[in-house]
N, C-alpha and C positions, 0 to 999 in steps of 0.2 A: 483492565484486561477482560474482554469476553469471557462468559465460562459458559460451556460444554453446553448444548441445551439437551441432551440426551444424560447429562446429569444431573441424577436426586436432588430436591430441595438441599440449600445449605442449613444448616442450625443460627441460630440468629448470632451468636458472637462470630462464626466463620464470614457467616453474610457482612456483617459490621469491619470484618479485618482486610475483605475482600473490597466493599466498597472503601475501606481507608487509605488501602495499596492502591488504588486506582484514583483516589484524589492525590496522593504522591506525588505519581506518575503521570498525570494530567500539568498539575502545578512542574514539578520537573521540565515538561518538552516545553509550556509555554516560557521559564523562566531560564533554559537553553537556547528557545529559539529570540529571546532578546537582546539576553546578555551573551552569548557567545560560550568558546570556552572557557571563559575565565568566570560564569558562575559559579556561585559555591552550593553546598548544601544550604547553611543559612538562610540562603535566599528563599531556596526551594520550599523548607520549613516554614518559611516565613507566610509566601505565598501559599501553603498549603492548608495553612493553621494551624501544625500541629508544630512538635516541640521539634528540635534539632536531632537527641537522643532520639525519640523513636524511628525516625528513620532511619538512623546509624544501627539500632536493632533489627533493622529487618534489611538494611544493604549496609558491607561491612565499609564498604569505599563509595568516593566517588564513582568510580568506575564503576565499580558491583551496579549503581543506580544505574548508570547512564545504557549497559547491556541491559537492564532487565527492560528498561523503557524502548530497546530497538528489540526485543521478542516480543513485548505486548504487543507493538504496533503491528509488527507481523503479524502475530495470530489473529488482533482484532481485522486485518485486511483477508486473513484467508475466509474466517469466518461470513465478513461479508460478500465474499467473490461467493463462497457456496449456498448461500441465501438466492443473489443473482440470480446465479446459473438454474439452482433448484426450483427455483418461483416459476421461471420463465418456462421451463420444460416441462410442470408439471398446469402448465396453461392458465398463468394468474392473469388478470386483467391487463395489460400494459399498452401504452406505443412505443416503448423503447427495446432495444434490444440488451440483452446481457452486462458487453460493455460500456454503453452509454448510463447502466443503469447501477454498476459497478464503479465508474468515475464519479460518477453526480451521487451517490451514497457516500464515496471516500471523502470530497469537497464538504457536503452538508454533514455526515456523521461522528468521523473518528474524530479524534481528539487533538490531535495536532497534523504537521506536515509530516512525511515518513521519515524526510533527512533535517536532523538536527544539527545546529553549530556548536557540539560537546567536543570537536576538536577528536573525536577516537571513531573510527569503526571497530562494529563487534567481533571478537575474536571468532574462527572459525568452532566453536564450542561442538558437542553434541546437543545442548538445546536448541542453539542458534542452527545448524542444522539439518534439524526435525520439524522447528517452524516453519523454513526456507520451503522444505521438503513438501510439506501441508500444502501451502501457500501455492507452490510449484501446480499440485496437480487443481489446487480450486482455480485457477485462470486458466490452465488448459481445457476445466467443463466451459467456464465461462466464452473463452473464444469457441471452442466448440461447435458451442450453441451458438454463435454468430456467423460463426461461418457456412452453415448446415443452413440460416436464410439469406446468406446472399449480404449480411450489412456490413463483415468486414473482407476485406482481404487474407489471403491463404498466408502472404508475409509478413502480417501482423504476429509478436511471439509473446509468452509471457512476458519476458523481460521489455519488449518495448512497452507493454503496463506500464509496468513499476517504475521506468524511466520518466512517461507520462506524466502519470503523479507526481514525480518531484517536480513536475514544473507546472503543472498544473496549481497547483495548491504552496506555492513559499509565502513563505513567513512576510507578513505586511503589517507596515504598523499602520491599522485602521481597526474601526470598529468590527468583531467578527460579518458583520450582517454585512457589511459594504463590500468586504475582501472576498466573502463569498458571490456577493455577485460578481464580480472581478472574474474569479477564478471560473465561473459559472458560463461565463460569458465568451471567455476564450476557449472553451467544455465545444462549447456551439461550433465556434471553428473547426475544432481537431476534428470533430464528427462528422461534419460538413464534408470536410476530407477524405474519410476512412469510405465513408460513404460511396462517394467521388470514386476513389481507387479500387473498389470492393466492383462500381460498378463497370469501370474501365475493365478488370479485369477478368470480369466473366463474359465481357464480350469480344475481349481481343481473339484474335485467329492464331492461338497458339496451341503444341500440344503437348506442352510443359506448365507447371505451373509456374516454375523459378520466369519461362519467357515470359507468361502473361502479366506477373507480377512487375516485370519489366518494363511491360510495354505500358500498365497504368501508370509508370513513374516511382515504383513502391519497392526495392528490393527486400530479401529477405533480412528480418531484422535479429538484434545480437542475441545469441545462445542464452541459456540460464548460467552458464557456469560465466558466460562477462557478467551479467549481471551478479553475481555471488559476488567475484572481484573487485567488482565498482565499491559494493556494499558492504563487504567484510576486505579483513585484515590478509586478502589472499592470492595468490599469483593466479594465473593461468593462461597461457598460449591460445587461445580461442580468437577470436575475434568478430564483430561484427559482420552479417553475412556471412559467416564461414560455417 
């Protein structure tokens, strides 16, 4: 899990218990994303190196693991969206824009893919929540920022991110380095696209954005609360374009 960069040094046993919840949690998503849901902890332990008990001391269940590994990924994606966004507005060196620079960090940096085969979505929680929440407004700087030059289209929304990334980056059985170019490669495409639609849409003769978005081939894409749906344990009447 990310921590806070606007937070104090940790003490070195915090630092040590910090970095050991995070080898957990690493070992967990890869040992998820192979075996499906019928891994156990054992395994996870296993792959982890540490002992069985201590993770059962620090997640009381199964479950306990499998939620706390769908808010790390979270946080650690909000935190990278507001790096993105922040870098790019604040005039770092780049040729890429926000979201190209937000995908290709998710592909090369976190730690797994964001949708695991653990067989559960996370419960609608107050943690789980608060992260969504985070997460919600650091892709709105990020598109923001893309769309104030012209690289994305107006119907581009948070949630078609997050949908993005799941398919962008699934679980392959390849060496990390090969899957990444895989995932990196089809990155090319999508953008190539966005591109495409971003630029059909500023020059259509429309004086709506829902037409012009239209008329590039792009409608507007699903609300946050589908995507909540998709991703947690949760109903909701919305729908894509709506």
């Amino acid at each position: 899990m990310p921590q806070d960069p606007t937070s104090p040094p940790l003490a070195g046993r915090k630092r040590e218990a910090l970095a050991n919840d995070r080898n957990v949690l690493v070992a967990a998503r890869e040992v998820f994303s192979l075996h499906g849901p019928e891994a156990t902890v054992a395994q996870v332990a296993e792959r982890a190196g540490v002992g069985v008990g201590s993770i059962y001391r620090r997640y009381s269940t199964k479950s306990a693991l499998v939620r706390a590994l769908h808010v790390a990924a979270i946080d650690e994606l909000a935190q990278i969206a507001r790096e993105c966004a922040e870098g790019i507005d604040a005039g770092e060196s780049t040729t890429s824009g926000a979201v190209e620079t937000f995908l290709r960090r998710h592909i090369l940096e976190s730690f797994g893919p964001l949708i695991i085969s653990s067989g559960e979505h996370p419960p609608a929680t107050p943690e789980v929540d608060a992260a969504s929440a985070a997460l919600h407004a650091a892709l709105e700087q990020v598109l923001a920022t893309d769309r104030a030059a012209g690289l994305v289209p107006d119907a581009l929304t948070p949630a078609d991110l997050m949908l993005l990334i799941t398919h962008l980056r699934p679980p392959l059985p390849l060496p990390r380095e090969q899957a990444d170019a895989l995932h990196l490669r089809y990155l090319g495409m999508v953008l190539a696209g966005l591109a495409q639609a971003a630029a059909s849409a500023s020059s259509a003769p429309s004086a709506t954005d829902t037409a012009a978005s239209d008329a590039a081939g792009l409608t507007t894409g699903p609300s946050w609360e589908d995507w909540l749906a998709l991703w947690t344990s949760r109903a909701t009447g919305t729908t894509a374009g709506g």
